[in-house]
Backbone bond lengths (Angstrom), bond angles and torsions (degrees), N, CA, C in turn:
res aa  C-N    CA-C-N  psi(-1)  N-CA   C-N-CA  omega(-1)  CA-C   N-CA-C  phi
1 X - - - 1.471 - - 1.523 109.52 -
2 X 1.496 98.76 139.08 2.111 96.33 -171.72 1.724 92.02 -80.30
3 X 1.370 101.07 -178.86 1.434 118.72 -166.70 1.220 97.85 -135.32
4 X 1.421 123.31 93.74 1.817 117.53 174.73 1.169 109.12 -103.36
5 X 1.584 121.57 15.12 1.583 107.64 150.85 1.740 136.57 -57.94
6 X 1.284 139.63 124.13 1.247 127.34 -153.96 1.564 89.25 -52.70
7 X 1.567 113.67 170.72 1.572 124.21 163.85 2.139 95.19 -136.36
8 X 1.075 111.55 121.44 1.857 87.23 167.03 1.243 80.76 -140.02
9 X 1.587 97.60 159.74 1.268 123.64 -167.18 1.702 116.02 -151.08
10 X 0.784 113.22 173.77 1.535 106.01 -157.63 1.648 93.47 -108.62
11 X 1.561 103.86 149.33 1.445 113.19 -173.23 1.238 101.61 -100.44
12 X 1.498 149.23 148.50 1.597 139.95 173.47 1.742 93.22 -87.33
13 X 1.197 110.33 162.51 1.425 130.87 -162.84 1.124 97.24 -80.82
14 X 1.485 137.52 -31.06 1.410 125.21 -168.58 1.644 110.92 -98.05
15 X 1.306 113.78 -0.13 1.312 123.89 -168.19 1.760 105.30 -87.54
16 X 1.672 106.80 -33.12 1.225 97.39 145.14 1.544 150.21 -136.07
17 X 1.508 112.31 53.40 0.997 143.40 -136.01 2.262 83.18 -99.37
18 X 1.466 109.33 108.25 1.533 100.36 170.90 1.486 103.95 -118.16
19 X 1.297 128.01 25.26 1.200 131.18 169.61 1.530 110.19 -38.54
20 X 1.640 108.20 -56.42 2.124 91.27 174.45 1.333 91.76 -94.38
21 X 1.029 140.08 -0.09 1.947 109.10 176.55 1.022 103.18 -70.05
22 X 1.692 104.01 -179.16 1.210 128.66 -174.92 1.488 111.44 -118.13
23 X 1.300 110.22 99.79 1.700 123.06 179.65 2.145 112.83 -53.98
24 X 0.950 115.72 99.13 1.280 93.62 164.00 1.180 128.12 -108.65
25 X 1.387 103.39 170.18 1.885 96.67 -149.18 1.782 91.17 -118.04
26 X 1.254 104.07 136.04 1.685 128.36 -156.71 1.643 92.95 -136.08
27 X 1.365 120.56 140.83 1.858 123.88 161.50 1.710 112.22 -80.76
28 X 1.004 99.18 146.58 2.008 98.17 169.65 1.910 94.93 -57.19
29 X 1.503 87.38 148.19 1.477 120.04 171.68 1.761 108.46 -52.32
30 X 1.119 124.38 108.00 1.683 107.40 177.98 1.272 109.83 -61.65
31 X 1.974 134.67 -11.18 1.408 115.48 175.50 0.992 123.71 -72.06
32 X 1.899 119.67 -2.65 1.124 122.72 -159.24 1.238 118.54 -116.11
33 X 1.480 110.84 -8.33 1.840 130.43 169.02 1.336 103.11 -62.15
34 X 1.455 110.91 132.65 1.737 126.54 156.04 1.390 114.18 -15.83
35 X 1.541 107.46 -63.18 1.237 115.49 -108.40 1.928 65.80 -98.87
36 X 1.117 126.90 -31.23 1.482 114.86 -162.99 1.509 106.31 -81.42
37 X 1.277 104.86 22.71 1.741 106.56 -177.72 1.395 112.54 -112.79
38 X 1.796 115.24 -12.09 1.348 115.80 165.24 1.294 111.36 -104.06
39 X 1.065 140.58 83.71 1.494 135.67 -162.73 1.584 82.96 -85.67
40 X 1.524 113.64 162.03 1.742 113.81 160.02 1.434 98.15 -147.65
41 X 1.405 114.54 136.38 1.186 131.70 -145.21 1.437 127.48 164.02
42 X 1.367 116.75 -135.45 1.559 124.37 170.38 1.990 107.33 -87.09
43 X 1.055 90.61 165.39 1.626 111.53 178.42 1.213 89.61 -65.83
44 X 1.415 150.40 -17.36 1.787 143.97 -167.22 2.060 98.04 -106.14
45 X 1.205 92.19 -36.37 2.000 83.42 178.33 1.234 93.34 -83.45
46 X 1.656 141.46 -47.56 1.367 119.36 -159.76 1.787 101.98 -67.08
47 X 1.465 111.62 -25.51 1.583 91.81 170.25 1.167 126.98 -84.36
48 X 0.926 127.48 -18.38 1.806 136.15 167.20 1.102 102.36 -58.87
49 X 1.819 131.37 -54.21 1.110 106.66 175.14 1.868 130.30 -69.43
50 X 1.328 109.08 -6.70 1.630 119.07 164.39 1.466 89.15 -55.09
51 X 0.779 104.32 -99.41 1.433 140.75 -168.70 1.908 103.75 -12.45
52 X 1.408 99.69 -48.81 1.644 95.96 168.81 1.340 121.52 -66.54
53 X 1.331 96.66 -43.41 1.824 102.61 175.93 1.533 113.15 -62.47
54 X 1.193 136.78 -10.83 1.186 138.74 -175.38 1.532 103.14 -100.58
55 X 1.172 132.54 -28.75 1.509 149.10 157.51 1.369 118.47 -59.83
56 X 1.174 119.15 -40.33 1.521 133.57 157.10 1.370 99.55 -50.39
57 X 1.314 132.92 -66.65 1.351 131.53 -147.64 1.685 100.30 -71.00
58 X 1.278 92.72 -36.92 2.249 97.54 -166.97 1.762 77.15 -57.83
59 X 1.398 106.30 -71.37 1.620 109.70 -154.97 1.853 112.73 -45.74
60 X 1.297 112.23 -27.42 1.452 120.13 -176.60 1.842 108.75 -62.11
61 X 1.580 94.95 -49.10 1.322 87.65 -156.57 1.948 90.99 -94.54
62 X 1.166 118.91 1.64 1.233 111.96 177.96 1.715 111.11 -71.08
63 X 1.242 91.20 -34.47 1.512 88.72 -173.64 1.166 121.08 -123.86
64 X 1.587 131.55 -1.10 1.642 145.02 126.29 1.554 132.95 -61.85
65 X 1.306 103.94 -47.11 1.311 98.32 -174.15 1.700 103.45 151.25
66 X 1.291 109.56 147.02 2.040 104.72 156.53 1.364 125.39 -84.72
67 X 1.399 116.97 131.87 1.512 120.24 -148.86 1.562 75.47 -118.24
68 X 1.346 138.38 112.71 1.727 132.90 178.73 1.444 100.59 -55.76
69 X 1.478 100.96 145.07 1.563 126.04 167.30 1.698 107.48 118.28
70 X 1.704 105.88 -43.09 1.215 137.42 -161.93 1.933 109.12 -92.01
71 X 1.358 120.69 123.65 1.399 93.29 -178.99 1.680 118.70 68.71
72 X 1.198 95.24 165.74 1.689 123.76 163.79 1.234 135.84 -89.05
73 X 1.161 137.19 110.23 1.463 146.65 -140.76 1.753 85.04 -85.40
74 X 1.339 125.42 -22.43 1.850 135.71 177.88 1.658 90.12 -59.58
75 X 1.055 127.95 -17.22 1.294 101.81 -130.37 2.075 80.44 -107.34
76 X 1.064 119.12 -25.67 1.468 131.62 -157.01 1.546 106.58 -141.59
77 X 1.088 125.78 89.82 2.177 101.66 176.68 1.667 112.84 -61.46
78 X 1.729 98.18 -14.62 1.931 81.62 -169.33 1.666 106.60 -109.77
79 X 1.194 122.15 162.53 1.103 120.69 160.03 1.634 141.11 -82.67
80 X 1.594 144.55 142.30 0.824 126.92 -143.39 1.485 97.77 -66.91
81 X 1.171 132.62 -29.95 1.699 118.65 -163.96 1.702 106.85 -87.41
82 X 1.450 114.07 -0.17 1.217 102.26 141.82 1.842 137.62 -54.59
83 X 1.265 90.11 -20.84 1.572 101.27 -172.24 1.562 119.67 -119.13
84 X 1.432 97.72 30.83 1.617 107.80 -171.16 1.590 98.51 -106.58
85 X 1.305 119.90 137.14 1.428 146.30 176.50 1.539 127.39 -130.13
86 X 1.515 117.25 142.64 0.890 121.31 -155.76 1.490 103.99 -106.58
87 X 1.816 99.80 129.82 1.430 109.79 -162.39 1.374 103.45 -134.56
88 X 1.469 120.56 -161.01 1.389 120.35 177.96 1.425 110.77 -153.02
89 X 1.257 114.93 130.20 1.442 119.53 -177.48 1.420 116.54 -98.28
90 X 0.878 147.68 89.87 1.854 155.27 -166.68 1.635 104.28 50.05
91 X 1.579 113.40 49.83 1.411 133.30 152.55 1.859 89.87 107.59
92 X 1.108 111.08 -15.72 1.518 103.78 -164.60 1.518 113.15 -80.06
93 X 1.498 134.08 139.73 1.624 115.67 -168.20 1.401 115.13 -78.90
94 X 1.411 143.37 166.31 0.985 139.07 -165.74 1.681 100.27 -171.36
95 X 1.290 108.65 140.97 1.844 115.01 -179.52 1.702 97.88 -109.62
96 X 1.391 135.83 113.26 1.376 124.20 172.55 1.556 97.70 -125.16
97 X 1.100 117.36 -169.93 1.420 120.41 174.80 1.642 89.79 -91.83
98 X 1.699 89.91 165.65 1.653 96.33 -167.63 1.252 113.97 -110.63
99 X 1.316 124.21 54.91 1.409 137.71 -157.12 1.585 76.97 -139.91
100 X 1.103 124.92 -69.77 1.948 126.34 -151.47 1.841 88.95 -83.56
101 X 1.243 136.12 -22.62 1.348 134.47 161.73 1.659 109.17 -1.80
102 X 1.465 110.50 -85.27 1.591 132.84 -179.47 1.659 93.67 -51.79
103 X 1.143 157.37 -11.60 1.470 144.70 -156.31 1.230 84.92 -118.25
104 X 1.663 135.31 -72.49 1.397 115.16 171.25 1.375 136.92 -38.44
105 X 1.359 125.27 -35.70 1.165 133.26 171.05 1.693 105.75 -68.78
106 X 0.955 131.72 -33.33 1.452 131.23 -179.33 1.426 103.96 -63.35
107 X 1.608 121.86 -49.87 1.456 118.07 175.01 1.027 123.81 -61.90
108 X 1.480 114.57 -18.56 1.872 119.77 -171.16 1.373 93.60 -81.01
109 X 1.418 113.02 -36.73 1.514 134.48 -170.36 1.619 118.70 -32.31
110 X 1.508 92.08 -55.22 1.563 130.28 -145.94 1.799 107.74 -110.16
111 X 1.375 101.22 -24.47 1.546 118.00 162.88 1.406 115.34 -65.71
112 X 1.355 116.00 -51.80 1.159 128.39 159.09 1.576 134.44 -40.09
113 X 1.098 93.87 -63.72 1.368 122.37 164.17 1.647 117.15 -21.92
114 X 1.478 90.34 -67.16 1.733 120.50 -173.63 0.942 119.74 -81.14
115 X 1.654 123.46 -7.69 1.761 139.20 -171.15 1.252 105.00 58.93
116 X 1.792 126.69 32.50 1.345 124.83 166.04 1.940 104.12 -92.58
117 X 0.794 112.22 30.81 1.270 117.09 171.56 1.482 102.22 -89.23
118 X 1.781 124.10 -68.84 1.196 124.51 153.47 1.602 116.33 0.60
119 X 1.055 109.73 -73.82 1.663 102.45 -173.25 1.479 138.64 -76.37
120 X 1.169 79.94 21.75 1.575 90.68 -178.24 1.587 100.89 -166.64
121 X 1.746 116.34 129.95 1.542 125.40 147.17 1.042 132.08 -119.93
122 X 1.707 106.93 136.89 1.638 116.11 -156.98 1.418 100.09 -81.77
123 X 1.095 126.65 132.56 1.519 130.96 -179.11 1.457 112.17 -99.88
124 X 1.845 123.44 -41.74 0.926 140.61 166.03 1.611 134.28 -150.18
125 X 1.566 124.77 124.16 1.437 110.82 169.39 1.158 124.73 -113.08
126 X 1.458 120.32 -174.78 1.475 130.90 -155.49 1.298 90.46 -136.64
127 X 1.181 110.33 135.91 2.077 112.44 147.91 1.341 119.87 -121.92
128 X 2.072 105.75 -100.27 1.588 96.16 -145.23 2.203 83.01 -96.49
129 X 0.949 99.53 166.80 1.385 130.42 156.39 1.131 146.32 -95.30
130 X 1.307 146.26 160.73 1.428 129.75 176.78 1.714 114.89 -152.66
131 X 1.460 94.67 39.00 1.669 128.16 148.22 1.185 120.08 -162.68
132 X 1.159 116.20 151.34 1.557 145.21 -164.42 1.621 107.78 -65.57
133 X 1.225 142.83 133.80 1.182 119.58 -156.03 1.714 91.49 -137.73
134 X 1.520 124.44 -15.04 0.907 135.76 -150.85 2.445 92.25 -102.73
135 X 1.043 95.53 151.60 1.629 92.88 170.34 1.936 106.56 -110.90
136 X 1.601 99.99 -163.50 1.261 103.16 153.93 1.719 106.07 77.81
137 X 1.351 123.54 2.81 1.599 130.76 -163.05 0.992 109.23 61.75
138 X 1.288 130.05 25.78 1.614 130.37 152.07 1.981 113.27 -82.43
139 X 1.539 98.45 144.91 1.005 89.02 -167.70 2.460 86.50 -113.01
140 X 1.420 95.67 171.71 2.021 96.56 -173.25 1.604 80.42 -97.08
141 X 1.612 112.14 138.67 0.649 111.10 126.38 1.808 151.89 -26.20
142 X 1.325 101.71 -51.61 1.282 130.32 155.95 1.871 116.09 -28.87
143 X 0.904 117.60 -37.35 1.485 141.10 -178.56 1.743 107.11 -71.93
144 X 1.330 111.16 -54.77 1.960 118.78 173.14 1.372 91.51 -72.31
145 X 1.159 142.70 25.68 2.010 119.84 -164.71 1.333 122.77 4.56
146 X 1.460 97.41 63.59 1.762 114.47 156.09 1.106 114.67 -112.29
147 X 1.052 130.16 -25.72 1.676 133.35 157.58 1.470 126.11 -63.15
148 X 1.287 120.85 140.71 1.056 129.63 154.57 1.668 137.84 -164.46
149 X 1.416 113.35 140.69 1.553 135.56 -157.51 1.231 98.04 -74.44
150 X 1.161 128.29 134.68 1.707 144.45 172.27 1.676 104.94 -96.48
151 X 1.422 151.64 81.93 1.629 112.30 174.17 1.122 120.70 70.30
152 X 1.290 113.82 53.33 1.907 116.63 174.14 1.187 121.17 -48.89
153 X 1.808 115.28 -31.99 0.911 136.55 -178.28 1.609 120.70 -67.92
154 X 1.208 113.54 -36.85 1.666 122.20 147.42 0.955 143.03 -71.68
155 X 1.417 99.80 -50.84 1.674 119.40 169.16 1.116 130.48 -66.05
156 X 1.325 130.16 133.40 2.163 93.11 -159.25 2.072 86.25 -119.35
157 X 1.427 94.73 -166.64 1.552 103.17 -177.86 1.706 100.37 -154.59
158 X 1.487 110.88 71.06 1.219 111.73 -165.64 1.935 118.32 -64.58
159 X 1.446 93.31 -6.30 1.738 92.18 168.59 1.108 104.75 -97.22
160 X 1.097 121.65 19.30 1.833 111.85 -175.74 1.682 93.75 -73.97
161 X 1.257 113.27 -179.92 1.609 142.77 -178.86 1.463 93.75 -110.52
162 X 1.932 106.93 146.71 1.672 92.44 165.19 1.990 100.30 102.03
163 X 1.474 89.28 -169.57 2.004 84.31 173.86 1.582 115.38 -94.99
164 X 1.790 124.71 6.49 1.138 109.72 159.00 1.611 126.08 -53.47
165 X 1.006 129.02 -25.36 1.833 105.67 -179.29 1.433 96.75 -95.10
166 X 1.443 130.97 10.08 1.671 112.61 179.86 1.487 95.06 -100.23
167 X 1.750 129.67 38.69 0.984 128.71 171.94 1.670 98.75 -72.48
168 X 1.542 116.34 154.33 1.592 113.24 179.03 2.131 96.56 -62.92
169 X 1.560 96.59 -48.25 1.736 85.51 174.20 1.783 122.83 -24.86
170 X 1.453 104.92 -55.82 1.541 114.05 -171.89 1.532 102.43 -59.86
171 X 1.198 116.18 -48.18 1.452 101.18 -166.76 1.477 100.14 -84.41
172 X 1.221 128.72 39.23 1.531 107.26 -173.13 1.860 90.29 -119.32
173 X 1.260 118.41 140.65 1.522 122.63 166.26 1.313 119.56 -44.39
174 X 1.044 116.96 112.90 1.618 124.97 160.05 1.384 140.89 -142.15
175 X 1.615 107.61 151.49 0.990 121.49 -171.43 1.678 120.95 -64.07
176 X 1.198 101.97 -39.57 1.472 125.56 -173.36 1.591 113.82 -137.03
177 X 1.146 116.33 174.21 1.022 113.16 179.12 1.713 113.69 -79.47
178 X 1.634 115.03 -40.92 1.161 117.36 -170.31 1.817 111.06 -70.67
179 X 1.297 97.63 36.29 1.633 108.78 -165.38 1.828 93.42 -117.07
180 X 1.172 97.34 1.20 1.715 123.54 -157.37 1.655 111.58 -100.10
181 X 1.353 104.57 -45.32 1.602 132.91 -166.84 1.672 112.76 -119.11
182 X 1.372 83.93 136.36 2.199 90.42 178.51 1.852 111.83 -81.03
183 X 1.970 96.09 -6.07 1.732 85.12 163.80 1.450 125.62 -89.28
184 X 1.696 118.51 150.23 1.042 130.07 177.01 1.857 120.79 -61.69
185 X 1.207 87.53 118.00 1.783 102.09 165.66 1.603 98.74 -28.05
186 X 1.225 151.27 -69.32 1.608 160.36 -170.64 1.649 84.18 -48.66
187 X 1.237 140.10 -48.98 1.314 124.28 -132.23 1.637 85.51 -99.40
188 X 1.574 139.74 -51.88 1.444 140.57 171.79 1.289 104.40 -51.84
189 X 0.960 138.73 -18.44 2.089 154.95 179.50 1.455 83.32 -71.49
190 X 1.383 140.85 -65.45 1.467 124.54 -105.40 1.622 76.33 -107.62
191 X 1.597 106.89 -52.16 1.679 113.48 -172.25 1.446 96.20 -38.81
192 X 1.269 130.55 -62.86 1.207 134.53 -136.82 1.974 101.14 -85.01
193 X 0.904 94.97 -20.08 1.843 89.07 173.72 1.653 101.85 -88.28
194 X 1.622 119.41 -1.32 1.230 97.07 170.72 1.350 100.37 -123.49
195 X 1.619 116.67 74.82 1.337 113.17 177.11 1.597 143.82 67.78
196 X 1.524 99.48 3.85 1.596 103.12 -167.99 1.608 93.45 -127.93
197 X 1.501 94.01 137.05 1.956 107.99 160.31 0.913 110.06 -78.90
198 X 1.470 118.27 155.66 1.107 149.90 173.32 1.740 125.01 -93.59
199 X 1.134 128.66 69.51 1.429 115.91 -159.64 1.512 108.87 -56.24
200 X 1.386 138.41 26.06 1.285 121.27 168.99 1.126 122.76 -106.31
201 X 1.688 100.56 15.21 1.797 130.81 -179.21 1.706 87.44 -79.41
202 X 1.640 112.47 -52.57 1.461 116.34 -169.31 0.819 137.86 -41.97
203 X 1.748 146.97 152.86 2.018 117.47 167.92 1.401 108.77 -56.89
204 X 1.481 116.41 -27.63 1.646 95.14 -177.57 1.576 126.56 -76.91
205 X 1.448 109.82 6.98 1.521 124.43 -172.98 1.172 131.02 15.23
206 X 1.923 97.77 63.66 1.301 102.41 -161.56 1.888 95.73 -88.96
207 X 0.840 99.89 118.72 1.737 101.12 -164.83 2.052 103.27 -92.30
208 X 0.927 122.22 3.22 1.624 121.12 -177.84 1.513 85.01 -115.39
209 X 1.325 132.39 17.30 1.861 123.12 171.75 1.509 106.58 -108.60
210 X 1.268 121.57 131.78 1.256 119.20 156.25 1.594 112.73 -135.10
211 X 1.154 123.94 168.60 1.691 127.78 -167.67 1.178 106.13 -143.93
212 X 1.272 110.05 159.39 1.837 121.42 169.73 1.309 95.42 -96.82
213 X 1.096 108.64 128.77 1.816 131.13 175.80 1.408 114.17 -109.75
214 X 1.539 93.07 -33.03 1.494 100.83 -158.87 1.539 110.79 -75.18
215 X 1.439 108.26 179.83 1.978 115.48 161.28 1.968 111.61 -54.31
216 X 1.516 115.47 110.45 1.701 82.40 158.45 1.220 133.34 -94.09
217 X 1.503 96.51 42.64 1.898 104.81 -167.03 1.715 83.02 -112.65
218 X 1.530 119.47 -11.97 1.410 108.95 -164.44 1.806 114.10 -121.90
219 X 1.379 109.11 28.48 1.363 130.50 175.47 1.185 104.16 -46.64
220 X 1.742 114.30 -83.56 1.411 147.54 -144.56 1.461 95.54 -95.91
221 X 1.232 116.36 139.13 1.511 111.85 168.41 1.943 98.87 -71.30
222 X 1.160 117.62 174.70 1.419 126.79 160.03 1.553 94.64 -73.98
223 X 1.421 105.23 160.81 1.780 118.38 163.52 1.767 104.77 -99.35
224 X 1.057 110.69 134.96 1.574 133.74 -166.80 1.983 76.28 -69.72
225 X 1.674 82.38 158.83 1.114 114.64 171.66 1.422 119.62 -95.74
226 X 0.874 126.93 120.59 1.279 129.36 -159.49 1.570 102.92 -109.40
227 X 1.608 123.03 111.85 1.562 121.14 163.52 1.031 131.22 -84.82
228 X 1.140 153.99 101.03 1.988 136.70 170.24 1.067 100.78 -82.54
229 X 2.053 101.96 128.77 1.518 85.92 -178.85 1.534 111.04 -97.16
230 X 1.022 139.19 -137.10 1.306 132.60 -139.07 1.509 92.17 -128.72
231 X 1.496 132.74 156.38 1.465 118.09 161.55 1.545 119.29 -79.48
């Protein structure tokens, strides 16, 4: 029998500590973007895009967890909030699953790095969940804790349902979307070379969402093998 009571547990500091690793930078999976799951078109793209979204789901819960309703409980015995841990995103606390752990830390990493920290302060974040928030047989990201909310309160999501698009952002003219959101163009750059979307790419332009798309087997480079040879 699965266990969909949350479990979180605390991560030790050195477990994900990539200060000397080597971050490499990977794009989100296109089977795993929204937006490639509504194709509109012929009777052959609207099924391809089924067909991805149903590939999403094997791959979600294969390597997060089974979220019930969603997927095959065959496919995973545990659930994702079995595997959620408590971390911190530029000092602020945050619960994600502990697989995408090392991928956030690579962006805080690399923000740093670049003095894009400067342009931006996190006041508050969001992660995993433990209901579905999304309709339509879509399942939230938010639910595997690969997602997570930056400042809702800044960040707006002008396709949302509800009083998200009566943010003053939504009604304001723009060119772009990032004309929308108080985060920096550098900072949706940095997420996204380490594997995570950006939902303000999406029609719902929810710009305080980002996701792990990427591999989490392909975060960290490996460490080279090192030979000495012999005298």
């Amino acid at each position: 029998m699965q266990h969909h009571t949350p479990v979180r547990v605390d991560t030790p500091e050195d477990a994900t500590d990539v200060t000397n690793a080597t971050c490499k930078k990977q794009p989100p999976q296109p089977f795993l973007i929204r937006i490639n799951w509504f194709k509109r078109g012929s009777v052959d793209e609207i099924k391809e895009g089924r067909e991805l979204f149903q590939k999403s789901l094997k791959y979600r819960t294969e390597q997060y967890g089974y979220y019930r309703g969603f997927g095959k409980a065959e496919w995973n015995s545990t659930s994702p909030g079995q595997h959620a841990v408590k971390t911190t995103f530029f000092d602020r606390p945050l619960v994600v699953h502990k697989k995408i752990v090392p991928a956030l830390k690579c962006v805080e990493k690399t923000l740093r790095e670049k003095g894009f920290d400067k342009l931006y302060r996190v006041g508050g974040v969001g992660g995993i969940r433990y209901h579905n928030t999304y309709h339509g047989g879509e399942v939230s990201n938010h639910v595997y804790g690969i997602a997570m909310d930056i400042d809702s309160d800044r960040n707006t999501c002008c396709g949302c349902v509800g009083d998200w698009n009566k943010h003053p952002l939504c009604r304001k003219k723009a060119k772009t979307v990032y004309d929308r959101t108080a985060l920096p163009r550098e900072w949706v750059e940095t997420f996204e070379e380490h594997g995570f979307y950006w939902l303000g790419h999406d029609p719902m332009q929810d710009t305080m969402h980002f996701e792990f798309l990427g591999d989490p087997d392909k975060v960290i480079a490996p460490k080279a093998n090192v030979s000495v040879a012999g005298p």
